[in-house]
BAFIVEX-495671 format. One record per residue (C-alpha): residue number from 1; x, z negated, y negated. Coordinates in Angstrom, 2 decimals. Layout:
BEGIN
+-----+---------+---------+---------+
!   i !    east !      up !   north !
+-----+---------+---------+---------+
! NUM !       X !       Z !       Y !
...
+-----+---------+---------+---------+
END
This chain:
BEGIN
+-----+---------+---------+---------+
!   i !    east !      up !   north !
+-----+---------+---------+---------+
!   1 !    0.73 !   -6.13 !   37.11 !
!   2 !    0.36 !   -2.94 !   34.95 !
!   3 !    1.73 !   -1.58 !   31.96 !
!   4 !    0.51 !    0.67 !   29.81 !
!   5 !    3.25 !    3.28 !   28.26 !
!   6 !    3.84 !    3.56 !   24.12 !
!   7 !    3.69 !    6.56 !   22.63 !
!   8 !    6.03 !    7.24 !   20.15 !
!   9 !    6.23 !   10.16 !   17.71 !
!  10 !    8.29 !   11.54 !   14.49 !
!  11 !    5.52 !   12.11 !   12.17 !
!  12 !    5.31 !   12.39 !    7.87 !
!  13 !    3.73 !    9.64 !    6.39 !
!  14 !    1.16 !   12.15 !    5.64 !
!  15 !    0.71 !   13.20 !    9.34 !
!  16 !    0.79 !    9.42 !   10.49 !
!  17 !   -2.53 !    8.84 !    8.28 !
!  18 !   -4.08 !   11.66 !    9.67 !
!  19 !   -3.20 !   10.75 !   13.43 !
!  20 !   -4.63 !    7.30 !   12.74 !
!  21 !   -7.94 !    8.97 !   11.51 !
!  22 !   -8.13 !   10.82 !   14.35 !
!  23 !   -7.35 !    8.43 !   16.74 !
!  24 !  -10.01 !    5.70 !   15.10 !
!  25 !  -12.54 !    8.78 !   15.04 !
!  26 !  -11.90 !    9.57 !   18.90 !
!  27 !  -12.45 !    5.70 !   20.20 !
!  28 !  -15.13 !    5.20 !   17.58 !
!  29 !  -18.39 !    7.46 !   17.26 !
!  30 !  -19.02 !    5.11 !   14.52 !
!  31 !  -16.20 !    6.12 !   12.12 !
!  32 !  -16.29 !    8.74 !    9.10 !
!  33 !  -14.28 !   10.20 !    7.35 !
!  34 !  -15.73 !   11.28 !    3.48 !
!  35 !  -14.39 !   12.15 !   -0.24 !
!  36 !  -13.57 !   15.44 !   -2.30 !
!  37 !  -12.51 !   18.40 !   -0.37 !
!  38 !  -11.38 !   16.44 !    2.64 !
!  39 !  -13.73 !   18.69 !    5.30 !
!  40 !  -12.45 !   22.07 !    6.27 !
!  41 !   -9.76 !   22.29 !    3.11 !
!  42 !   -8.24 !   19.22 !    4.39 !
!  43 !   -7.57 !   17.38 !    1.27 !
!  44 !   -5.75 !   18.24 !   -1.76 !
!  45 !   -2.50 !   16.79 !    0.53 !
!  46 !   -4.18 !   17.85 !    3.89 !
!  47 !   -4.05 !   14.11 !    4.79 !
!  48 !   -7.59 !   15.19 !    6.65 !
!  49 !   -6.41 !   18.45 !    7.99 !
!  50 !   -8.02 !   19.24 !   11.18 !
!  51 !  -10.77 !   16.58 !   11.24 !
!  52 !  -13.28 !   18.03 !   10.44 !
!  53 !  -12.37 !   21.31 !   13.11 !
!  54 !  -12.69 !   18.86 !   15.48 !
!  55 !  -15.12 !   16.26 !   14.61 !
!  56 !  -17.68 !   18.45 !   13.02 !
!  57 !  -19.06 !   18.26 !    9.59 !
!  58 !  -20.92 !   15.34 !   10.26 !
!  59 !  -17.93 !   13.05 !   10.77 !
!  60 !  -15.62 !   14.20 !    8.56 !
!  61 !  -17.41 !   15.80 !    5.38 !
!  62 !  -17.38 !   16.96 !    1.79 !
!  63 !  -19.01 !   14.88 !   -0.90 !
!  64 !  -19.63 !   15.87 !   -4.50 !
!  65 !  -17.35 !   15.16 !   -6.75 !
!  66 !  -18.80 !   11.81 !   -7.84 !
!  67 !  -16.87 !    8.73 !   -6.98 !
!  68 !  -19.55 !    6.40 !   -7.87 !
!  69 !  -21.82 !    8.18 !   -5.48 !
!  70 !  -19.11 !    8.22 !   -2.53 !
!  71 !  -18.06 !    4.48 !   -2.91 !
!  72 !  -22.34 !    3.58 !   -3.08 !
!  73 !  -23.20 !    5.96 !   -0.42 !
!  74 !  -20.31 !    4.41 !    1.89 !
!  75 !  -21.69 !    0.79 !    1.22 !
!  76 !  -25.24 !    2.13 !    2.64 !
!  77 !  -23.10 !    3.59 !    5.39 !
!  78 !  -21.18 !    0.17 !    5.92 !
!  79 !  -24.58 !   -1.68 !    5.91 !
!  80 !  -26.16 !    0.28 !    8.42 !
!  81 !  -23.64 !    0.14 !   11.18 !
!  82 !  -21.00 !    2.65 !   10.69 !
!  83 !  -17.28 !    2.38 !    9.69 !
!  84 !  -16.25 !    4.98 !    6.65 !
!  85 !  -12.87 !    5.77 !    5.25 !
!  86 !  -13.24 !    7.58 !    1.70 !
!  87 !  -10.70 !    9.19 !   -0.16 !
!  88 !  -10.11 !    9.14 !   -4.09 !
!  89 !   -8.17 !   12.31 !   -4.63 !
!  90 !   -6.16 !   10.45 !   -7.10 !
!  91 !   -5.37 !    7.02 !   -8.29 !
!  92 !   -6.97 !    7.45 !  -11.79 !
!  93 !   -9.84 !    9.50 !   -9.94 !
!  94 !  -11.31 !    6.44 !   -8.60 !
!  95 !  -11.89 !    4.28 !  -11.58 !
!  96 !  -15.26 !    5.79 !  -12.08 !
!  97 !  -15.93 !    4.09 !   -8.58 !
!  98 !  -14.63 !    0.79 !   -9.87 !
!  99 !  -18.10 !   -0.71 !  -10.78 !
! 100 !  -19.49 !    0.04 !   -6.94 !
! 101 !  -15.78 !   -1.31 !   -5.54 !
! 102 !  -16.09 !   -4.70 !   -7.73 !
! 103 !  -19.61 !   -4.99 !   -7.97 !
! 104 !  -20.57 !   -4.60 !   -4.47 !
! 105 !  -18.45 !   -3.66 !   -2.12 !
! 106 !  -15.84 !   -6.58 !   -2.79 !
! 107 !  -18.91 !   -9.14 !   -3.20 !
! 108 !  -21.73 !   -7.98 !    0.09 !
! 109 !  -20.32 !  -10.29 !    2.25 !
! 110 !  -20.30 !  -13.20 !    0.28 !
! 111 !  -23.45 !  -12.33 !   -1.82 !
! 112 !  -25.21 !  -12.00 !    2.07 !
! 113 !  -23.68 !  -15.71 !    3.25 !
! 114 !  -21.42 !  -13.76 !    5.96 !
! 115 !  -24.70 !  -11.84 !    6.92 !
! 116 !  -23.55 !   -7.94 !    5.93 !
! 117 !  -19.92 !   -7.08 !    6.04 !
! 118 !  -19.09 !   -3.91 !    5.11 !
! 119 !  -15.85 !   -2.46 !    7.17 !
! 120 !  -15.22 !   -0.16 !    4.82 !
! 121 !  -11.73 !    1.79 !    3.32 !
! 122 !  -10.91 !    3.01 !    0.93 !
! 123 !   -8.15 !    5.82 !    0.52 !
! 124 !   -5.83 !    5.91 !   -2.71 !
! 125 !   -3.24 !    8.17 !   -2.99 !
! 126 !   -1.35 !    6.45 !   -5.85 !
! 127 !    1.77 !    5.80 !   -7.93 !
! 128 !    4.47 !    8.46 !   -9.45 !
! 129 !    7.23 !   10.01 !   -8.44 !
! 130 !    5.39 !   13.52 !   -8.13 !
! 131 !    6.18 !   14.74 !  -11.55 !
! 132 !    1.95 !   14.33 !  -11.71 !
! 133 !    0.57 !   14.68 !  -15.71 !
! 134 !   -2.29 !   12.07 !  -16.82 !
! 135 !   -4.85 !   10.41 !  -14.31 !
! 136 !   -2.11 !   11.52 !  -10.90 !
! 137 !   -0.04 !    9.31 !  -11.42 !
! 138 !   -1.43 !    5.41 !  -11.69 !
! 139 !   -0.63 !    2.25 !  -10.02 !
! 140 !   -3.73 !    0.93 !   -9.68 !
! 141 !   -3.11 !   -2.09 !   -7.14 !
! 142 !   -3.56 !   -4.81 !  -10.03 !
! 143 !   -7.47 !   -4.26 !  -10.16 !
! 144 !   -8.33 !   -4.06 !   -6.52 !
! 145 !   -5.46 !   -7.47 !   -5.86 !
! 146 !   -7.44 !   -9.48 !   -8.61 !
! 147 !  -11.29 !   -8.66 !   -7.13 !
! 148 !  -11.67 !  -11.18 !   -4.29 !
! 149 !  -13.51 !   -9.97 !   -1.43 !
! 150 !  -11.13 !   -6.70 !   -0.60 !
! 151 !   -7.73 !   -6.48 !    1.20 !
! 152 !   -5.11 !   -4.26 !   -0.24 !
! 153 !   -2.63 !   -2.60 !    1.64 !
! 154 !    0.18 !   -0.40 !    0.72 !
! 155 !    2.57 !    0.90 !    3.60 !
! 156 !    6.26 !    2.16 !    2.67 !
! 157 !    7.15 !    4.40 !    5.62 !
! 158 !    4.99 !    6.20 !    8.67 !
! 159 !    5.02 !    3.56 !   11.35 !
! 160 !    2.83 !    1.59 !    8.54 !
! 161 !    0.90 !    3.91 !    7.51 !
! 162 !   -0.67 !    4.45 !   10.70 !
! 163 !   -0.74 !    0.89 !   12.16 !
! 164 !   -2.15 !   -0.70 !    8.37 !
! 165 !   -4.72 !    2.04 !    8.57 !
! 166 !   -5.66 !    1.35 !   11.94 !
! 167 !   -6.32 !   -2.05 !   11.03 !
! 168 !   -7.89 !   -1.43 !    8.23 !
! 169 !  -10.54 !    0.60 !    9.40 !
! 170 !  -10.66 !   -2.06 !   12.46 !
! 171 !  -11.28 !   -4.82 !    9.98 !
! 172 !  -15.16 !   -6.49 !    9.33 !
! 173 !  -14.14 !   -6.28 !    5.54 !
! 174 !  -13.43 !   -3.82 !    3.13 !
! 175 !   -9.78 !   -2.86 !    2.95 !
! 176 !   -7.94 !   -0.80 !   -0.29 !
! 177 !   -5.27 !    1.68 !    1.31 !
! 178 !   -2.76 !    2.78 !   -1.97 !
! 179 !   -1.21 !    5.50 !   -0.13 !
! 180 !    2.31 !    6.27 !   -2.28 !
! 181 !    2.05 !    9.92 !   -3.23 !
! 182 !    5.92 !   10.53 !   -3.29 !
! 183 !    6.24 !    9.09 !    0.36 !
! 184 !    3.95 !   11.33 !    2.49 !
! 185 !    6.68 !   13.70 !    3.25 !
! 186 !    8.80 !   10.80 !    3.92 !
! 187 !    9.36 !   11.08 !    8.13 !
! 188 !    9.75 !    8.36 !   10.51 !
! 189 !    9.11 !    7.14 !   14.16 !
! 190 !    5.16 !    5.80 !   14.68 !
! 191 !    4.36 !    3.73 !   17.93 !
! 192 !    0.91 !    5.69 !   18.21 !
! 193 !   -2.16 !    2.92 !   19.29 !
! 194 !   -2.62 !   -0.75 !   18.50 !
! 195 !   -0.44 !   -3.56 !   18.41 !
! 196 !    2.78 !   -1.22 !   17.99 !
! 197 !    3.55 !   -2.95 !   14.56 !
! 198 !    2.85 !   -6.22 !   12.46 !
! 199 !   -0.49 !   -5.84 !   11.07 !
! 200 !   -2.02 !   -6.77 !    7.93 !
! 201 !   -1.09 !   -9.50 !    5.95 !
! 202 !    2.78 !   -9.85 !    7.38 !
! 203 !    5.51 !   -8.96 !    5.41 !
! 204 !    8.93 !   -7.03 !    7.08 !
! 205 !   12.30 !   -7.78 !    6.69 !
! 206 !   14.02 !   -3.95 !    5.83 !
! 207 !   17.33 !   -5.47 !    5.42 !
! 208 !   19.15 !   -8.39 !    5.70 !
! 209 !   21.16 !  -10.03 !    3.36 !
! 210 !   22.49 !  -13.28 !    1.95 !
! 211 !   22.79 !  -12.87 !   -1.38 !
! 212 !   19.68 !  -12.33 !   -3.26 !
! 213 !   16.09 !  -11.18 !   -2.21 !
! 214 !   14.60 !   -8.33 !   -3.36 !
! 215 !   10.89 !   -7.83 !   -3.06 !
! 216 !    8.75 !   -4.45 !   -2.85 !
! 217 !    6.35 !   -2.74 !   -1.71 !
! 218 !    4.92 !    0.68 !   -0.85 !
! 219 !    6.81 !    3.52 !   -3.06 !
! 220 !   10.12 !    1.11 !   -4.73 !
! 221 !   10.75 !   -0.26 !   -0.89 !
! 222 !   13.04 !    2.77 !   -0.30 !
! 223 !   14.13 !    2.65 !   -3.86 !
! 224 !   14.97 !   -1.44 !   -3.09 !
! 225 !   16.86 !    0.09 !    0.02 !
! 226 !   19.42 !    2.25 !   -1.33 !
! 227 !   20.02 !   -0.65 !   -4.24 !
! 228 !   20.62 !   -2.69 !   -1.33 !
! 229 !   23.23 !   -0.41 !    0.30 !
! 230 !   25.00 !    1.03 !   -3.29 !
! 231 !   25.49 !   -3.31 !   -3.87 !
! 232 !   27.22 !   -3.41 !   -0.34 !
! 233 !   29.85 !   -1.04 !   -1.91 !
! 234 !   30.81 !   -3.75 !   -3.90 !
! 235 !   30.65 !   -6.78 !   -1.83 !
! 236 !   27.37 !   -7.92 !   -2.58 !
! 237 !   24.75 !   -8.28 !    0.46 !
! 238 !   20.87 !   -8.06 !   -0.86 !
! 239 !   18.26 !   -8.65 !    1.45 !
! 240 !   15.13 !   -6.54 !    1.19 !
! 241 !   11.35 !   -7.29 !    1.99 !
! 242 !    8.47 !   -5.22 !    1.98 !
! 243 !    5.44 !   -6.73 !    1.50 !
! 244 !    3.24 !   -3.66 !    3.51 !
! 245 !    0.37 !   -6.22 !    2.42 !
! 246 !   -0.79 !   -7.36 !   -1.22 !
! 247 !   -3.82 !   -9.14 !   -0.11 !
! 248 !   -3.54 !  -11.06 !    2.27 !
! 249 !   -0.20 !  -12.33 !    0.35 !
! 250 !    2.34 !  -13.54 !    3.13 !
! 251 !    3.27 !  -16.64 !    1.06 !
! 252 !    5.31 !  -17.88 !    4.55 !
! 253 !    7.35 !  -14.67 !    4.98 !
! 254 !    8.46 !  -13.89 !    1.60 !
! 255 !    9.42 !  -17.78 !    0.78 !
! 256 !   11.40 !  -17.60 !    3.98 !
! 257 !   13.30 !  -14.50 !    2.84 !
! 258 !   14.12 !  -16.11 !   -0.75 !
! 259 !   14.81 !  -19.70 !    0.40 !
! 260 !   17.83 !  -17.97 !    2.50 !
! 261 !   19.28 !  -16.53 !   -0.54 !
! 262 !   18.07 !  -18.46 !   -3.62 !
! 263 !   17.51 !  -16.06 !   -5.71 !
! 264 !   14.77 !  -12.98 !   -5.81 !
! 265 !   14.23 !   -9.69 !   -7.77 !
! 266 !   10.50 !   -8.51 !   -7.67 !
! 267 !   10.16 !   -4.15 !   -7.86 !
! 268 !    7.05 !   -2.65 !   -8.55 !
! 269 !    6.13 !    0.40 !  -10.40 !
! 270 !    2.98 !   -0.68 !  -12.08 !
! 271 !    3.67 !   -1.91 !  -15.76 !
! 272 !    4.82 !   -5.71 !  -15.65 !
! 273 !    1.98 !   -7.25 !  -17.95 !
! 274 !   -0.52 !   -8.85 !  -15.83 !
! 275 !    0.65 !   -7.73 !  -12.62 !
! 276 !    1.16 !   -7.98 !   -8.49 !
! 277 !    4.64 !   -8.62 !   -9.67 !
! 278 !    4.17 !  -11.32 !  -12.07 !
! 279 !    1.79 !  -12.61 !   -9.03 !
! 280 !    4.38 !  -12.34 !   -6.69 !
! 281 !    6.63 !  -14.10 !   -9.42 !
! 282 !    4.60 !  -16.59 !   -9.75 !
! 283 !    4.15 !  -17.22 !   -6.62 !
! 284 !    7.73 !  -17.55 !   -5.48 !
! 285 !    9.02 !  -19.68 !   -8.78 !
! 286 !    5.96 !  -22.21 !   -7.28 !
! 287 !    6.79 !  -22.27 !   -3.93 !
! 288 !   10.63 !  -22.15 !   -3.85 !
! 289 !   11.30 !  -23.92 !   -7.05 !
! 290 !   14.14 !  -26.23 !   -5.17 !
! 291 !   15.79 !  -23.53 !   -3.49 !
! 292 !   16.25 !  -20.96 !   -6.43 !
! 293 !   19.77 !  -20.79 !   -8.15 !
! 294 !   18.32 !  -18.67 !  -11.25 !
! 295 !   15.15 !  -17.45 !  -12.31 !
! 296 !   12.91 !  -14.57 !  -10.52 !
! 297 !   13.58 !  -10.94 !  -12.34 !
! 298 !   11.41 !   -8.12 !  -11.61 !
! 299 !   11.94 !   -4.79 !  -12.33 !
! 300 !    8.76 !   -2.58 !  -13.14 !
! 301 !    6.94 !   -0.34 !  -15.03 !
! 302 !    7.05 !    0.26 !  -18.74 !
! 303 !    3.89 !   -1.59 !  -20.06 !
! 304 !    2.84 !    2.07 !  -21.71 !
! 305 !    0.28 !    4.72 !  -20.55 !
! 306 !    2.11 !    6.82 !  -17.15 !
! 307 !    4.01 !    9.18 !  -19.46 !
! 308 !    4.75 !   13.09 !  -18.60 !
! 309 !    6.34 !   14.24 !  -16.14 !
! 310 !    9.74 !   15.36 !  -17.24 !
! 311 !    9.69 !   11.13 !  -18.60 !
! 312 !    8.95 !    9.44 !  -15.72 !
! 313 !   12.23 !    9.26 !  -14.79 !
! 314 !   12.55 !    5.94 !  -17.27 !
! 315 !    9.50 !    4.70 !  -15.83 !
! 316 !    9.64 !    4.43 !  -12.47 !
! 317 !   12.11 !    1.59 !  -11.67 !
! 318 !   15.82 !    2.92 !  -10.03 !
! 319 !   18.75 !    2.02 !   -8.21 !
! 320 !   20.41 !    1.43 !  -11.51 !
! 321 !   17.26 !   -0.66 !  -12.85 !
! 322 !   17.48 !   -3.17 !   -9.87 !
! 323 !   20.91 !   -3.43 !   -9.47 !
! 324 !   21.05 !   -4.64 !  -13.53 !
! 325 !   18.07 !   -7.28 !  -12.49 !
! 326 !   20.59 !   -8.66 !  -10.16 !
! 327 !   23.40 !   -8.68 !  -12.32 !
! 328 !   21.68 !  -11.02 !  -14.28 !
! 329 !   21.17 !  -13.43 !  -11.22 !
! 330 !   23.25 !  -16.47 !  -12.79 !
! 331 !   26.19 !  -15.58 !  -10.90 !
! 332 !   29.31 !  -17.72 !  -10.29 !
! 333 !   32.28 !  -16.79 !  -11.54 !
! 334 !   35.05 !  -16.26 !   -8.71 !
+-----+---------+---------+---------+
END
């Protein structure tokens, strides 16, 4: 019997993306890397730094900046056999790429009866937290999670960030990868290859509790985190998921983590209106009607335009935020 050793490494979120583009580019001759300024320059958060010295131009490239001409020219790409990863530079950069995303590349497969698939990502840098002015700063996730035909990721730490994205650009279908701005510096230990982590689709446990559930994903996980430990102060124990995954949902795992508390706090930064958290609210109040001892809160978003920088403070949900949400759980009195 053999075994193969893991590799393990301490890597920024930022450096665990680019690791898992390079190691996807070394096993595959079929995958490329394209967007604005990702070639030689590396990308305007040198996510792609590197690639290109050692790929060559012709695997990891420069388009024009033209989003709607990236996102179409990677669907001819996807058609004819080869496996590109884009990059919007920005969250708001890639809306004028929306009509290609909804139009075709979330609809080939089906329009073709299962004939074309298009294994296809695309890369979003997204969310706040950056102190980014207009069009930097968007959570975007609500389009992309209501267009069937697309998978949307969002990791919270490194170890995701490279095993999602090595799924993703493993997958037949096309996969949106909201990569949270605020996080790439975040470090972290990365099992380097396949299999190391749960892959797309499964939602993670970060902490256990018994108290009450709270439910986020890719930039408030860490925010739902240290709510969790400032509530232990006081005697209260909150569990926290992360969904890693928007689409696929993982209606099993999440249930599981609010039926063992019974009640469930939803944090998101996008604005609450119409949302993955009034989804994911949804969703729970259906599922685990019987076991819920007060209504699902969520904590997001103001439902306003991303304000400026020295403002987003208010926006972005906090510590203080959740731990209010929770207050207002329906508590006992002792």
């Amino acid at each position: 019997m053999t075994t193969t050793a893991v590799e393990h490494a301490t890597l920024s979120t930022a450096q665990a993306i680019n690791r898992a583009l390079h190691d996807a580019m070394a096993e595959d001759p079929t995958v490329l890397v394209l967007g604005e300024d990702v070639g030689p320059l590396g990308g305007v958060f040198r996510v792609t730094d590197g690639l290109t010295a050692e790929f060559g131009e012709d695997r990891c490239f420069d388009t024009p900046l033209a989003e709607a001409g990236i996102a179409g020219f990677a669907v001819g790409l996807a058609m004819n056999g080869m496996r590109p990863v884009i990059e919007m530079q920005f969250d708001a950069f890639a809306y004028p790429a929306f009509e290609q995303v909804v139009s075709h590349i979330a609809k080939m497969r089906n329009r073709t009866r299962g004939r074309v698939a298009l294994p296809l990502v695309v890369r979003i840098p997204y969310a706040g937290g950056i102190g980014g002015v207009e069009h930097h700063c968007d959570s975007s996730e609500s389009y992309y999670a209501h267009t069937p035909g697309l998978h949307v990721v969002a990791p919270s730490n490194p170890a995701d960030a490279y095993t999602l994205l090595r799924e993703a650009i493993a997958s037949p279908d096309p996969v949106i990868f909201l990569e949270p701005k605020k996080l790439y510096w975040a470090k972290g230990e990365v099992v380097l290859g396949r299999g190391g982590e749960p892959g797309i689709g499964t939602a993670v446990v970060r902490r256990q509790g018994t108290d009450a559930t709270l439910i986020a994903y890719g930039p408030t996980v860490p925010v739902a985190i240290e709510a969790a430990e400032v509530a232990a102060r006081d005697g209260r124990s909150l569990q926290v998921v992360d969904l890693r995954s928007i689409v696929p949902f993982d209606d099993a795992g999440v249930c599981a983590a609010v039926e063992s508390t019974g009640r469930a706090v939803v944090v998101a930064e996008a604005a609450g209106f119409a949302s993955v958290s009034s989804e994911i609210a949804a969703r729970v109040s259906e599922r685990c009607f019987h076991s819920l001892s007060a209504p699902v809160r969520r904590v997001t978003g103001f439902d306003i335009p991303y304000p400026p920088p020295k403002l987003e403070h208010f926006q972005l949900p906090s510590v203080d935020r959740i731990l209010d949400a929770v207050d207002e759980l329906q508590w006992e009195e002792a």
